[in-house]
N, C-alpha and C positions, 0 to 999 in steps of 0.2 A: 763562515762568512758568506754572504749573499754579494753575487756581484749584478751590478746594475747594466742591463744590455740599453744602451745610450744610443745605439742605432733606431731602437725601436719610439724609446721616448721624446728623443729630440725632435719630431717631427711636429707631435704633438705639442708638446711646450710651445714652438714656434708659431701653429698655427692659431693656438690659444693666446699667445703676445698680441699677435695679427691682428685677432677679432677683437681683443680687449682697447687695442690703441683703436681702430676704427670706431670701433662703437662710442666713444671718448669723443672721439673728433665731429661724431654726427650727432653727437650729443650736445654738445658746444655749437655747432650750426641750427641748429632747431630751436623755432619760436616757442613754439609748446609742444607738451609731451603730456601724454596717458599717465596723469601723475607728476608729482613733484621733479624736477632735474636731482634734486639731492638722494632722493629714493634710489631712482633708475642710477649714479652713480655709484653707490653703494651696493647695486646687485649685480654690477658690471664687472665692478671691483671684486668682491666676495664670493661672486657666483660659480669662479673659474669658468669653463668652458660652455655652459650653460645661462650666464648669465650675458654677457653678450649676444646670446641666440636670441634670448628671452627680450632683449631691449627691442632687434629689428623686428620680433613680430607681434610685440605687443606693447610697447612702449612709445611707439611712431605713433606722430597722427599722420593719418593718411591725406588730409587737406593741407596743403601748404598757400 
């Protein structure tokens, strides 16, 4: 039986919620995005921890 060390993972998970809900919400704030809003939802979503990274720096337009 493998036991799961939850001290090490829970940080993780948390700070992947973190980025997932933010990135949601500044995704929802934004006129236009580098690509469709349904896209970048989807790789937000799917992407785990990566995919949030991937929104702030390539998904933004940088002219507001």
């Amino acid at each position: 039986m493998i036991t799961i060390n939850w001290g090490l993972i829970a940080p993780i998970l948390v700070i992947q919620f973190i980025l997932i809900v933010i990135a949601f919400i500044d995704l929802k704030r934004q006129i236009q995005t580098n690509g469709p809003k349904w896209m970048w939802a989807l790789i937000i979503l799917f992407g785990n921890l990566i995919g949030p990274i991937l929104y702030f720096v390539i998904g933004r337009r940088k002219d507001r």
